[in-house]
C-alpha positions in Angstrom: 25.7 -2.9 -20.3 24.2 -0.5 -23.0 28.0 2.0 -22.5 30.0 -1.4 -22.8 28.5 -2.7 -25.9 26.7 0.0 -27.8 29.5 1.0 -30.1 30.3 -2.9 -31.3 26.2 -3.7 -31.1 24.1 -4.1 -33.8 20.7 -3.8 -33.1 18.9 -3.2 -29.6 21.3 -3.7 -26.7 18.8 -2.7 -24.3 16.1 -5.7 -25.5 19.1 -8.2 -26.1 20.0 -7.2 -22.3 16.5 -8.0 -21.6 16.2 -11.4 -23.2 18.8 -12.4 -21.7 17.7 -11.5 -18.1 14.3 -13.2 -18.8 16.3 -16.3 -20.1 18.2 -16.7 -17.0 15.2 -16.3 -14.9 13.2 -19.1 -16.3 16.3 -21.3 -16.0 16.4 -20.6 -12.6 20.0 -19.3 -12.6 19.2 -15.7 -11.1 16.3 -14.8 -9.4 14.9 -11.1 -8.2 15.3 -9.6 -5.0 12.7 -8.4 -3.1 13.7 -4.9 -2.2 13.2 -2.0 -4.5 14.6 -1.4 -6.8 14.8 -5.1 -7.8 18.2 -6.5 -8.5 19.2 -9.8 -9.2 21.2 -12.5 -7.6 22.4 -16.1 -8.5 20.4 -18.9 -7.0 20.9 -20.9 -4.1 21.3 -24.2 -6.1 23.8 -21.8 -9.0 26.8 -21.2 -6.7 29.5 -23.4 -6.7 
């Protein structure tokens, strides 16, 4: 994400990317694998 935005970002992309993650989490629209490293994946109930 950070190479994609970085040039038309203002502030911390990183952090934003972050938030964001953490946002979609407690919504319950991704949730973490449990292999390491931990990746993400839509939930069960999220796919169409």
């Amino acid at each position: 994400m950070y190479a994609r935005v970085k040039d038309d970002f203002e502030g911390g992309v990183q952090w934003y990317g972050e938030t964001v993650k953490l946002d979609l989490e407690a919504r319950k629209l991704i949730e973490r694998t449990k292999n390491k490293p931990v990746k993400y994946k839509l939930t069960v109930s999220n796919i169409s």
